[in-house]
Backbone as a printed PyTorch tensor [residue, N CA C, xyz], in Angstrom:
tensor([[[  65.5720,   17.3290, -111.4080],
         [  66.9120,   17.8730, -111.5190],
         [  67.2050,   18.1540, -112.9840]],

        [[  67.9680,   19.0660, -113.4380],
         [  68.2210,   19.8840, -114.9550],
         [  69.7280,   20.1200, -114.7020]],

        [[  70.1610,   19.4640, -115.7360],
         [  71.3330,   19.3990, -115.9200],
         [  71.6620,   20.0160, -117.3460]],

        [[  73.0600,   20.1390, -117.5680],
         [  73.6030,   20.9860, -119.5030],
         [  74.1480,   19.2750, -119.2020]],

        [[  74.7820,   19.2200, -120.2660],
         [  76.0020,   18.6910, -120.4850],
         [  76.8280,   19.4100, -121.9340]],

        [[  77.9220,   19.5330, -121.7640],
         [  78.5910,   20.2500, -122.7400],
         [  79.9740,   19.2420, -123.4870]],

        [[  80.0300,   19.4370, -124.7300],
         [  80.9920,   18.4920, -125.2810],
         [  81.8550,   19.3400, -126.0270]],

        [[  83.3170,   18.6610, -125.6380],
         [  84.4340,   19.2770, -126.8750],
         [  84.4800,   19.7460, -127.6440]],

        [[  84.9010,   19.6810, -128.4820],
         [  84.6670,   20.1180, -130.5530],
         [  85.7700,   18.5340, -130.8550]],

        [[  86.8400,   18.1290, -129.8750],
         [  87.8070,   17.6360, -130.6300],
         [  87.5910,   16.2780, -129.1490]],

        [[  87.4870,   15.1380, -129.7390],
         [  87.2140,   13.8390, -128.5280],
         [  88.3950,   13.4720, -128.0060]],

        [[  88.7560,   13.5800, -127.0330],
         [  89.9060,   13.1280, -126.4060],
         [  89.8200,   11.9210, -125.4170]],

        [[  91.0470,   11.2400, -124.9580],
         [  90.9310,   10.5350, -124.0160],
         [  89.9820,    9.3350, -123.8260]],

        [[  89.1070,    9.4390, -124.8960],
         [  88.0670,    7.9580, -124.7040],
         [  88.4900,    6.7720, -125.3950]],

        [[  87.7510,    6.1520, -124.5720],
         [  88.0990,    4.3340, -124.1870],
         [  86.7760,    3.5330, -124.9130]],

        [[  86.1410,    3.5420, -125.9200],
         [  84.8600,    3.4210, -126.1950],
         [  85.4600,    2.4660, -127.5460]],

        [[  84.5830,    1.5020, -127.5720],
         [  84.8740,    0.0090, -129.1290],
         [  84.0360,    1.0060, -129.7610]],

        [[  85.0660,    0.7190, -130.8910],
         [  84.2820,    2.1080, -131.9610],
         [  83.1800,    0.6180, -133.1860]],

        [[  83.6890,   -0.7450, -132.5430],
         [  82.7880,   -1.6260, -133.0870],
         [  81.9180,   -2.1900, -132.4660]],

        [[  81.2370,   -1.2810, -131.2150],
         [  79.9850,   -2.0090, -130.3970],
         [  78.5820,   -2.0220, -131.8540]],

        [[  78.1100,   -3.4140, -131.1450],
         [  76.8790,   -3.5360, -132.4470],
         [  75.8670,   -4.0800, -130.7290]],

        [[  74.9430,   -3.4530, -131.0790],
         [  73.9160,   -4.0760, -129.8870],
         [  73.1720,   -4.8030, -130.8050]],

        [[  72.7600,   -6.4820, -130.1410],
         [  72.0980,   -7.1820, -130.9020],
         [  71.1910,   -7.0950, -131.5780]],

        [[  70.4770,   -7.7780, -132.5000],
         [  69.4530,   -7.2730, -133.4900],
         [  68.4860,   -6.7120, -132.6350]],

        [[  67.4630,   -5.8930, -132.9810],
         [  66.0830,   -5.4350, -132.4040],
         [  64.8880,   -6.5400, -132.3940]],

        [[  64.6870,   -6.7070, -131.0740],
         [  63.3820,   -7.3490, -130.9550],
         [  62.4630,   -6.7850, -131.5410]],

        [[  60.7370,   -7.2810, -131.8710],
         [  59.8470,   -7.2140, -132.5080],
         [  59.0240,   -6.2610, -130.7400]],

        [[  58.4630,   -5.0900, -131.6410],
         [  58.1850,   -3.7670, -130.7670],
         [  58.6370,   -3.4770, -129.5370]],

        [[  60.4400,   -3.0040, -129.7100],
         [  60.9160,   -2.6100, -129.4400],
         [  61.2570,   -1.3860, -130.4670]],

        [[  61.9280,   -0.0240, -130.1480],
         [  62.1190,    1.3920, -130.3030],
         [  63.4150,    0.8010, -130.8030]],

        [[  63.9230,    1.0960, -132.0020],
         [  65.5360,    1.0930, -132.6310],
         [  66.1580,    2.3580, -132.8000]],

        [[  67.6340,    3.0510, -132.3700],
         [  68.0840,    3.9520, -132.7220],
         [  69.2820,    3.9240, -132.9510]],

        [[  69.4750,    4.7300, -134.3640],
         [  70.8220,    4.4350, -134.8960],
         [  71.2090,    5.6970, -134.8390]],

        [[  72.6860,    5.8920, -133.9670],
         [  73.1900,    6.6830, -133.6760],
         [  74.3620,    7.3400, -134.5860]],

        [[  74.8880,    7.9360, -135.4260],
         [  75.9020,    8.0840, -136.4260],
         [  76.5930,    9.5390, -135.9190]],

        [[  77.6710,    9.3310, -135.4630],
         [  78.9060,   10.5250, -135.0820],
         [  80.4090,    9.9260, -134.9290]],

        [[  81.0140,   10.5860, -135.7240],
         [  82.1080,   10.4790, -135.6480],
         [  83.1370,   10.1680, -134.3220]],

        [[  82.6410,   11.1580, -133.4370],
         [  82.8430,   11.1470, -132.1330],
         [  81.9960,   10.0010, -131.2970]],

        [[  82.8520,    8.9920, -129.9950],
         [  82.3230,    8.5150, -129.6580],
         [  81.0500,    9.1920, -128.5190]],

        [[  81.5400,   10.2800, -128.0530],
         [  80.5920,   10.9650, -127.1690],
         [  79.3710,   10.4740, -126.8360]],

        [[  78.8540,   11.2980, -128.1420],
         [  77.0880,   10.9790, -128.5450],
         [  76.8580,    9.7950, -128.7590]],

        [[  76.9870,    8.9610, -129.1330],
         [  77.0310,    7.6640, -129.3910],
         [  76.6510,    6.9910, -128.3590]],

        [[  77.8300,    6.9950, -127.2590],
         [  78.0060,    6.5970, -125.7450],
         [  76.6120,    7.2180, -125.0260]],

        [[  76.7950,    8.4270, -124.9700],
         [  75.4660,    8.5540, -124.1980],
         [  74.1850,    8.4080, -124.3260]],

        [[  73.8020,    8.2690, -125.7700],
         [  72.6070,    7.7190, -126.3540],
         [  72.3810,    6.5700, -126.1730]],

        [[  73.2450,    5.5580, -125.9130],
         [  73.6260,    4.1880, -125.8740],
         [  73.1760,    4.3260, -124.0800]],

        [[  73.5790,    4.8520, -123.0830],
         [  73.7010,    4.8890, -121.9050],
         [  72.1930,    5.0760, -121.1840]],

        [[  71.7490,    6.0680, -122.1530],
         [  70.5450,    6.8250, -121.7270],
         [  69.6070,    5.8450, -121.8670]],

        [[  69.4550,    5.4770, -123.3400],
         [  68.1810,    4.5870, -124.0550],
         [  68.3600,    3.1560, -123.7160]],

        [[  69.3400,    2.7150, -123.5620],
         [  69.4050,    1.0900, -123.3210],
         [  68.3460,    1.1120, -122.2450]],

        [[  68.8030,    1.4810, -120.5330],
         [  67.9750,    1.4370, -119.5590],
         [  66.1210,    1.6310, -119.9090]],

        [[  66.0670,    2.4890, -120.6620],
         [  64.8980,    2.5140, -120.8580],
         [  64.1860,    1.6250, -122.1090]],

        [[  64.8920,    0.4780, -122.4620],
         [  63.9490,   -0.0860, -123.3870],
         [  64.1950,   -0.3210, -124.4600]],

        [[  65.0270,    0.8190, -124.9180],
         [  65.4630,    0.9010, -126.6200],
         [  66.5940,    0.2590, -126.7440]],

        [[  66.6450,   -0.1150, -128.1050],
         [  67.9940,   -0.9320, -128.2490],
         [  68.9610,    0.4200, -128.9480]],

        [[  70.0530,    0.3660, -129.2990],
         [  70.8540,    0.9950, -129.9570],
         [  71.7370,    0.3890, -130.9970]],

        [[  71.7300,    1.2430, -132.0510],
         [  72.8390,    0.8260, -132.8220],
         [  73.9860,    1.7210, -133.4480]],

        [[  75.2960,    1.7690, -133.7440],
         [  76.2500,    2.5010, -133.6760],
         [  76.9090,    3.1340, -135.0180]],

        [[  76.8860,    4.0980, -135.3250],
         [  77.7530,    4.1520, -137.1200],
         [  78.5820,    5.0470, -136.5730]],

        [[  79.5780,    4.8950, -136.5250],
         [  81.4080,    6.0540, -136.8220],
         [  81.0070,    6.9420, -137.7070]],

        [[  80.4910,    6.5930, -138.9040],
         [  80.4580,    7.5790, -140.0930],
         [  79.1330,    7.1820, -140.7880]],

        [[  78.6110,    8.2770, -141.9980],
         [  77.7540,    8.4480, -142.8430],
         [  77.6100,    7.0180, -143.5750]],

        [[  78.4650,    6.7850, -144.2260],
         [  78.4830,    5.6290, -145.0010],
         [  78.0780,    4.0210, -144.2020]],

        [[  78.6770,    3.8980, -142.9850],
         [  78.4860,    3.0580, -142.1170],
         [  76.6560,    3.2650, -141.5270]],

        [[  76.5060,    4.0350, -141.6260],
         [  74.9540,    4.4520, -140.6360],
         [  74.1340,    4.1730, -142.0000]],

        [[  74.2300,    4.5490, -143.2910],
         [  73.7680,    4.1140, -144.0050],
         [  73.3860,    2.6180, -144.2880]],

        [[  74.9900,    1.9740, -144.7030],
         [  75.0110,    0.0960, -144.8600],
         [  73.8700,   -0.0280, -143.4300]],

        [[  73.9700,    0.3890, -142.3010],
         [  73.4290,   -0.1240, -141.4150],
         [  71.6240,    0.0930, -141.3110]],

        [[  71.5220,    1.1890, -141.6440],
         [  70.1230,    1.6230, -142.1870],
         [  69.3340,    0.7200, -143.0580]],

        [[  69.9630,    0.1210, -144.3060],
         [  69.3870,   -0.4820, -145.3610],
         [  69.8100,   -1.7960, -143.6370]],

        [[  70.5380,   -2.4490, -143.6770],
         [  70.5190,   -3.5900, -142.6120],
         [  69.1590,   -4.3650, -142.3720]],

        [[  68.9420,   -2.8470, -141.3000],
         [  68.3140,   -2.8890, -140.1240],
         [  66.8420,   -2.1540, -140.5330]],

        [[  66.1830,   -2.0800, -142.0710],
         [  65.4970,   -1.1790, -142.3460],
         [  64.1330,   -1.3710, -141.8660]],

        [[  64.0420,   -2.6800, -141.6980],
         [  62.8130,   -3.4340, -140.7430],
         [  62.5230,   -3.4970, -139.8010]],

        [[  63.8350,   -2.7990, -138.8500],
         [  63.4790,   -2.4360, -137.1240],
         [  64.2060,   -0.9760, -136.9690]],

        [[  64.5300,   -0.4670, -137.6690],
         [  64.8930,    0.9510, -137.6250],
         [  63.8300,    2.5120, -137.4750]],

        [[  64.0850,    2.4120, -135.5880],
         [  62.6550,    3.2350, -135.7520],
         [  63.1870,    4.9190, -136.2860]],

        [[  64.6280,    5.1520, -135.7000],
         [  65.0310,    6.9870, -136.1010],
         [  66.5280,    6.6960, -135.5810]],

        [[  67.3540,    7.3130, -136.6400],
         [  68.1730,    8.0990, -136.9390],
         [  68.5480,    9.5870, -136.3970]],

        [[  69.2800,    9.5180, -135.1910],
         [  70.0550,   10.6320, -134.8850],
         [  71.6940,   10.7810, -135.4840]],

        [[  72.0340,   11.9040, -136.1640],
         [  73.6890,   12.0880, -137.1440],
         [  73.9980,   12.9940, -136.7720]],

        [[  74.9790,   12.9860, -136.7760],
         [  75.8530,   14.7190, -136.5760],
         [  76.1770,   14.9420, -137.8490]],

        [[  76.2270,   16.2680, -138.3220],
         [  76.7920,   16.6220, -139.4840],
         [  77.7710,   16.6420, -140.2570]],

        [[  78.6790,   16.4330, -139.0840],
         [  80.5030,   16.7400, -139.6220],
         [  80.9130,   15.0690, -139.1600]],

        [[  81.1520,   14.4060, -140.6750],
         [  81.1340,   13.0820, -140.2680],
         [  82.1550,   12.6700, -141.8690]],

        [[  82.9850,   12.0360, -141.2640],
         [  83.8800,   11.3390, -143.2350],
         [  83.6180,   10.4920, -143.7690]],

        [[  83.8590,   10.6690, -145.2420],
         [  83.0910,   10.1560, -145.9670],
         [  81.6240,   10.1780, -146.9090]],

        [[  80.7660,   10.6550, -145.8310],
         [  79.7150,   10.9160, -145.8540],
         [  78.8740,   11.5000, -144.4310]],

        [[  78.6380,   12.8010, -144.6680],
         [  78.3970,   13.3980, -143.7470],
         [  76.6930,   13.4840, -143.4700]],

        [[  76.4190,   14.0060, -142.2310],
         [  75.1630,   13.5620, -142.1270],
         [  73.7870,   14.3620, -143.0840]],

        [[  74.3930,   15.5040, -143.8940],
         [  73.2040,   16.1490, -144.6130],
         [  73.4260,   15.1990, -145.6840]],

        [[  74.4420,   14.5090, -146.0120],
         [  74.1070,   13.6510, -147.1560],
         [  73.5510,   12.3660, -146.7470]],

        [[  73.9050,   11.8380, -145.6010],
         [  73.3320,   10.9020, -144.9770],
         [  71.7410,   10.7450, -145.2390]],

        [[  71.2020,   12.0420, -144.8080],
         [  69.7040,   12.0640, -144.6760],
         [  69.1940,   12.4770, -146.0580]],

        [[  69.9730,   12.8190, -146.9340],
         [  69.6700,   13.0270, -148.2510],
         [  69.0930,   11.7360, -149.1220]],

        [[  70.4280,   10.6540, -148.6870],
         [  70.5310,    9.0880, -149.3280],
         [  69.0510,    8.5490, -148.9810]],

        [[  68.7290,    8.9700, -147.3130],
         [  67.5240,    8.1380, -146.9210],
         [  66.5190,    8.5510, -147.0390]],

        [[  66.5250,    9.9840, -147.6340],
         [  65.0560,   10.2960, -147.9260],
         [  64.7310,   10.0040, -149.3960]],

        [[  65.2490,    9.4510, -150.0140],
         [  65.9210,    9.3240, -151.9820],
         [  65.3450,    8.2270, -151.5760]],

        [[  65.6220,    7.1640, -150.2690],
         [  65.5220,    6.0110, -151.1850],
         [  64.1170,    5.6880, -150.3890]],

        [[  62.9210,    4.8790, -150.8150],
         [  61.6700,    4.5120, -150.3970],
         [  61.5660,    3.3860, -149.1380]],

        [[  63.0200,    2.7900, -149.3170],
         [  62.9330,    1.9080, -148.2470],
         [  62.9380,    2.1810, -147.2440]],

        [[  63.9960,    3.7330, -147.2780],
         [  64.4070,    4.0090, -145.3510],
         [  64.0650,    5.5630, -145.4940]],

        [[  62.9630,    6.1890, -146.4800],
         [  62.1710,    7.1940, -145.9360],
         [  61.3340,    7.5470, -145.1700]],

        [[  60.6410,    6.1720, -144.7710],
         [  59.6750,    6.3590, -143.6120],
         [  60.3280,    6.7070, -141.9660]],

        [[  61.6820,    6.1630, -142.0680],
         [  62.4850,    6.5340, -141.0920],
         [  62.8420,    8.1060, -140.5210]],

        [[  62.3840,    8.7810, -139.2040],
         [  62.6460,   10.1460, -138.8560],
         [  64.3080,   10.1350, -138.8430]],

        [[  64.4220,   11.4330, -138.9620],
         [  65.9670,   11.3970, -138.0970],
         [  66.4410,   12.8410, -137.7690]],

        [[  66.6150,   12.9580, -136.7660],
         [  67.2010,   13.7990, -135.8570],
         [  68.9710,   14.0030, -136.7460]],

        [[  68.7720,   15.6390, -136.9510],
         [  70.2780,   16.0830, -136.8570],
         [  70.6300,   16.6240, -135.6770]],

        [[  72.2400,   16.5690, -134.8250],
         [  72.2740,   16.3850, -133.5890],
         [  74.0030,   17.3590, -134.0000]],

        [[  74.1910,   18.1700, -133.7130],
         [  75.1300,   19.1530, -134.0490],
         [  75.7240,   20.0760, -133.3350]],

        [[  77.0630,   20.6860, -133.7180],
         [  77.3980,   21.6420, -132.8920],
         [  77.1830,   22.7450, -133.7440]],

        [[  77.0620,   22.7490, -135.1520],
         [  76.4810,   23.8900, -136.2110],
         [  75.3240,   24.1650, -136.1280]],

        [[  75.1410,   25.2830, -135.3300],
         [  73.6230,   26.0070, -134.6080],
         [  73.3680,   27.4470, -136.0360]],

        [[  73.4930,   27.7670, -137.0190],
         [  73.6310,   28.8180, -137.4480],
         [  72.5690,   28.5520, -138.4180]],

        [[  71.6900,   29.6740, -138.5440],
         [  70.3100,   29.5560, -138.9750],
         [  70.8030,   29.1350, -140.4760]],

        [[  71.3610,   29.1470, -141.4400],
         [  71.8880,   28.5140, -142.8630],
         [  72.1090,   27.2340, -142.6870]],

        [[  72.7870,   26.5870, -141.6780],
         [  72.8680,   25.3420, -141.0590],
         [  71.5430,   24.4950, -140.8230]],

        [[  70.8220,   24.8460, -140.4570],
         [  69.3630,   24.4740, -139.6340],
         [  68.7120,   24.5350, -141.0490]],

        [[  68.5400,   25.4090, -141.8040],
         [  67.4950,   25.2180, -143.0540],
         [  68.5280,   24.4080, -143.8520]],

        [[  69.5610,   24.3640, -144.2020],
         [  70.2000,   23.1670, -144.6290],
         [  70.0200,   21.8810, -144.3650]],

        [[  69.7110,   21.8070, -143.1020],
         [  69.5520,   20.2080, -142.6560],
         [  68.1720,   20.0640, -142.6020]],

        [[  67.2770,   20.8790, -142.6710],
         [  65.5660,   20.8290, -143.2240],
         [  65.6050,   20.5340, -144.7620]],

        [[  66.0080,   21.2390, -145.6990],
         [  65.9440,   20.7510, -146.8620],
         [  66.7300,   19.7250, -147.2190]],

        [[  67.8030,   18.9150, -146.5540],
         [  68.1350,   17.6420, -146.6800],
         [  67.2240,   16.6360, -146.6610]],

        [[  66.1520,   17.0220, -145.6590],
         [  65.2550,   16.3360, -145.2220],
         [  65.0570,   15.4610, -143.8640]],

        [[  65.8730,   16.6360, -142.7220],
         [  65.7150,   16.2430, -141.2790],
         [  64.3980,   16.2840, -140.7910]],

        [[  63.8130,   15.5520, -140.0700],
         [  62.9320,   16.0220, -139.2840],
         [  63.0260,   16.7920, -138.1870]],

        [[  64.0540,   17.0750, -137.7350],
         [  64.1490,   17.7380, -136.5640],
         [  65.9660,   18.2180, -136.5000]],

        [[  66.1360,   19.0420, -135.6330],
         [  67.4110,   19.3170, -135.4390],
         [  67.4920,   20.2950, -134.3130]],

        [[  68.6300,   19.4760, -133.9770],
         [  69.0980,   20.2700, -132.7000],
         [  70.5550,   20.6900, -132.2750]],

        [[  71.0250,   21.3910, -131.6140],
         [  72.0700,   21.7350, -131.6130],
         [  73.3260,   21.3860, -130.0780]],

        [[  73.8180,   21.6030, -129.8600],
         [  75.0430,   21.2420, -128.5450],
         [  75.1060,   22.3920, -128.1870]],

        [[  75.5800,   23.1200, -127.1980],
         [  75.0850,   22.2080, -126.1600],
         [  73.3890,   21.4710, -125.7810]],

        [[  73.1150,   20.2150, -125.5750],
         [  71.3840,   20.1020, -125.6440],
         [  71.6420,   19.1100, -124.4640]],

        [[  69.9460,   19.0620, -123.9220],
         [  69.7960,   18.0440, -123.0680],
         [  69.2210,   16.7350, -123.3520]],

        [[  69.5620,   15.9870, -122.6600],
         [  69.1640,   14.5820, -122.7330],
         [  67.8630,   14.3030, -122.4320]],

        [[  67.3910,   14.8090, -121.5800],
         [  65.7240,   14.5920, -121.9380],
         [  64.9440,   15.4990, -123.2770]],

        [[  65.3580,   16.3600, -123.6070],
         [  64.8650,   17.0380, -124.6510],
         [  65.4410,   16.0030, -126.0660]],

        [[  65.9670,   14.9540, -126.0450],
         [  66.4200,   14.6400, -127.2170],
         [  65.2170,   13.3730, -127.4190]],

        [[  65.5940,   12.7650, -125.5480],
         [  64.5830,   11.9120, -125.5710],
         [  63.1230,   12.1990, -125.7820]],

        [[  62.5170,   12.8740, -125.4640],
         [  60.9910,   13.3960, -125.7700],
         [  60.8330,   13.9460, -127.1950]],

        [[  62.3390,   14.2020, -128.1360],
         [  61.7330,   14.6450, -129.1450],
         [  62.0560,   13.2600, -130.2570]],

        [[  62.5280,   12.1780, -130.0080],
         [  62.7010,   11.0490, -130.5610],
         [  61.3710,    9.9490, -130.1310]],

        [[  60.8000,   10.3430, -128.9940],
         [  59.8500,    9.9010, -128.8420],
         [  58.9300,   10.6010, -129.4730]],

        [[  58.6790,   11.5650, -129.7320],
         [  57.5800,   12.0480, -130.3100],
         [  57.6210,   11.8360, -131.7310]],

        [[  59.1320,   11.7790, -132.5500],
         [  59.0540,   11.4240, -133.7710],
         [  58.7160,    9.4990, -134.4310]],

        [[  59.0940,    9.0950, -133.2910],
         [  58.6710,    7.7800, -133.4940],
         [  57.3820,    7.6290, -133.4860]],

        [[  56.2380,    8.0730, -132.4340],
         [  55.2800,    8.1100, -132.3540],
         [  54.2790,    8.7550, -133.5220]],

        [[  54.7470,    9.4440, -134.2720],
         [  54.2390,   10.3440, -135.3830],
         [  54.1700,    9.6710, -136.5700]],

        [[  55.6630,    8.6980, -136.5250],
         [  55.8290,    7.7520, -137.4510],
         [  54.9930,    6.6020, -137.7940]],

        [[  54.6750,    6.4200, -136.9070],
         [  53.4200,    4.9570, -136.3820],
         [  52.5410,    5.6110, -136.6800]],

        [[  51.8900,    7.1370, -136.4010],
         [  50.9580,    7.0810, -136.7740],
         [  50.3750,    6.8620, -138.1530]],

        [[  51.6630,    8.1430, -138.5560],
         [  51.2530,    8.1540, -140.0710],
         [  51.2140,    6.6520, -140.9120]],

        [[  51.9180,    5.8610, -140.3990],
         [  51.9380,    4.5130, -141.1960],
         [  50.6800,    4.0560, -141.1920]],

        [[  50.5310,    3.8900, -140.2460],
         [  48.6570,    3.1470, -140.1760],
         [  47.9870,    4.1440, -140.3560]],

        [[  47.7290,    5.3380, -140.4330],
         [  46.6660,    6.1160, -141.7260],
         [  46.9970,    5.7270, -143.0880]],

        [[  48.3980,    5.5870, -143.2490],
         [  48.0730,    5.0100, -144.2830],
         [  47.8800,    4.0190, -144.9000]],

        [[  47.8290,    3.0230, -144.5000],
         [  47.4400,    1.6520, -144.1780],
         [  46.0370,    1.6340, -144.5350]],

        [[  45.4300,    2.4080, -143.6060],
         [  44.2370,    2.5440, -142.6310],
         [  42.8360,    2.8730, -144.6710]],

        [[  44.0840,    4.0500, -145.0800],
         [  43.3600,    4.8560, -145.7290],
         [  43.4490,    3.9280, -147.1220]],

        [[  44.3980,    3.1100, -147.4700],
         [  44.6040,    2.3550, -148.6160],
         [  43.2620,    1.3730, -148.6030]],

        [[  43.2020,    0.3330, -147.3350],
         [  42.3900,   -0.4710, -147.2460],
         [  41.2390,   -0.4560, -147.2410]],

        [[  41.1710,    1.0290, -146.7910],
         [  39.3440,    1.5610, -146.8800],
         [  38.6420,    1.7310, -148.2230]],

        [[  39.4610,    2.0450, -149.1300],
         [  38.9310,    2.4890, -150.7120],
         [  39.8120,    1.3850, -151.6610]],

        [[  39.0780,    0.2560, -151.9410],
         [  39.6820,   -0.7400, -152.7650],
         [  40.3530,   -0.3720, -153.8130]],

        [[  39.8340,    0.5750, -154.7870],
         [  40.3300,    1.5850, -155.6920],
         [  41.7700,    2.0710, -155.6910]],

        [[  41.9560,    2.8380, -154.6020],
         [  43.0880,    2.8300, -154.1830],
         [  43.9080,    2.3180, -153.8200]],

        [[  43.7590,    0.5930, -153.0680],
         [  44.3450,   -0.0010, -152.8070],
         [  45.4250,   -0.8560, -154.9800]],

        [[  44.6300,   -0.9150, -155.4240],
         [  45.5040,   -1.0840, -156.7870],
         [  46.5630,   -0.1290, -157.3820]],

        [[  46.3880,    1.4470, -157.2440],
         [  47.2610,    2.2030, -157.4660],
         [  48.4180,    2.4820, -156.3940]],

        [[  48.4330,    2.1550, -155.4010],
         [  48.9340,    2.0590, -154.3530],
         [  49.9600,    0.8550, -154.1310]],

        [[  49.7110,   -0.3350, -154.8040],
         [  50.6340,   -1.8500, -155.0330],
         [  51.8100,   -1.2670, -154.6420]],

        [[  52.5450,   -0.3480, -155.3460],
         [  54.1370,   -0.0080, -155.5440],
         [  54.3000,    0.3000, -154.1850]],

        [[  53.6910,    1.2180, -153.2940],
         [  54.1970,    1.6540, -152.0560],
         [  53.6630,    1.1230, -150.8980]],

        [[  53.0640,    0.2690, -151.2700],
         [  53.1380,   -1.1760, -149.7920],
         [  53.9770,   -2.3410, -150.3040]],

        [[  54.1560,   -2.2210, -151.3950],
         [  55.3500,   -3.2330, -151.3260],
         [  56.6510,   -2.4440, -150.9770]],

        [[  56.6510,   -1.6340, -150.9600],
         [  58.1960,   -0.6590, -150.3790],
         [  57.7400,   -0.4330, -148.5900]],

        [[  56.4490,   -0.3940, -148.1750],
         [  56.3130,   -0.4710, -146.7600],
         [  56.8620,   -1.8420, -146.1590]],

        [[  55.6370,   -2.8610, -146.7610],
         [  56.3870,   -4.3070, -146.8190],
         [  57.9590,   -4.3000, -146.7210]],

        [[  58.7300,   -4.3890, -147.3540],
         [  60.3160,   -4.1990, -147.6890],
         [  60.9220,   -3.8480, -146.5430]],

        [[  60.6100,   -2.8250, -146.2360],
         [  60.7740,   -1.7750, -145.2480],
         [  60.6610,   -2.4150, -144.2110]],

        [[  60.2090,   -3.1150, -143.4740],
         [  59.3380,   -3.6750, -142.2940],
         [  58.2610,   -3.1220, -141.9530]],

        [[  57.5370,   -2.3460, -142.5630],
         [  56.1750,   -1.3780, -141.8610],
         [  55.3720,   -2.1260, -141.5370]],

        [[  55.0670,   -3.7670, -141.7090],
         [  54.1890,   -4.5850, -141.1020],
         [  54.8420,   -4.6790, -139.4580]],

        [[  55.8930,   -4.6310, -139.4940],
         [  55.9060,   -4.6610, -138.3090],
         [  55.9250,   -3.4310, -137.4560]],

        [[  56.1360,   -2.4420, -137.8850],
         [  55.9690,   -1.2720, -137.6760],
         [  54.6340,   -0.9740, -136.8780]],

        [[  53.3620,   -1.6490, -138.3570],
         [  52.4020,   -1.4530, -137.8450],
         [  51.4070,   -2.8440, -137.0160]],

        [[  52.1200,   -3.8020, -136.7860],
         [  51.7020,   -4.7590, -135.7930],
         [  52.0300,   -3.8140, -134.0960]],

        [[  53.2070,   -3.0180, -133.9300],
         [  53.5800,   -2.5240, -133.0580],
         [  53.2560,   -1.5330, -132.6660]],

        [[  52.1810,   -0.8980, -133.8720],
         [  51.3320,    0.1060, -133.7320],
         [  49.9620,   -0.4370, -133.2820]],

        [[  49.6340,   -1.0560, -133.6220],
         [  48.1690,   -1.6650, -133.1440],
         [  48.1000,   -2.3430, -131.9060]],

        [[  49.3920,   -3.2990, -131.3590],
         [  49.1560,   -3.6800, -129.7120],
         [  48.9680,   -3.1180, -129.2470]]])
């Protein structure tokens, strides 16, 4: 069965704790931090992914998805934002996290109602991995968050993979396994190897 679902521009009428926190993330389990202003997206990402496994976690705004990012930077598998967000909106959002080494290894999905090709290469040179626009479907968000998580793991343990193989390299390299380390990428990549 194929369904749309279509959303407002302006949230009305919802009943949603704009302070739900789902408990910390278990060890290889899928983390996703959801950041929109609107409870909408939030809610249904929360609705969709719980059942299947993933935990969720919630930011109102840029600044909040951030504090929560650095948090959670050790079980934080991707970042879905909407763009139009106060305070700090989500191209700066993904700007902050690709700047900083701790929560660059992190994908993240921009998730938007600004479909306009200036828009889209905007949120590429922020440094989205992906972006998509509203109206979208829920399995297409899911298969493409799965695929970015999965990409993520990989690349971690190549590079892992590729440090440990050439001792040489493993000395010039110190600085950015201790920022993997930091990061949680050991666990990242314990959860890659079961």
């Amino acid at each position: 069965t194929t369904f749309k679902l279509y959303f407002p521009l302006v949230d009305r009428d919802v009943e949603i704790t704009e302070k739900h926190q789902s408990p910390a993330p278990m060890r290889g389990t899928e983390t996703l931090l959801s950041a929109a202003d609107g409870p909408y997206i939030r809610k249904l990402l929360r609705e969709t992914l719980e059942p299947m496994g993933y935990r969720t976690l919630d930011a109102p705004t840029g600044e909040d998805a951030l504090r929560i990012s650095n948090e959670f930077r050790n079980a934080t598998d991707l970042v879905v934002t909407d763009v139009m967000m106060p305070r700090l909106d989500g191209l700066q959002l993904v700007q902050k996290m690709k700047a900083d080494p701790a929560l660059a290894r992190i994908p993240v999905i921009i998730l938007t109602a600004r479909d306009g090709w200036s828009e889209k290469v905007s949120g590429f040179k922020a440094g989205a991995d992906d972006y998509l626009t509203k109206p979208f479907r829920v399995e297409e968000v899911v298969m493409r968050l799965r695929a970015l998580v999965r990409r993520a793991k990989v690349v971690l343990l190549a590079d892992f993979q590729s440090v440990c193989s050439k001792p040489g390299r493993l000395i010039g390299r110190i600085r950015h396994l201790r920022a993997v380390v930091a990061t949680g990428g050991v666990v990242v990549l314990a959860a890659a190897l079961a």
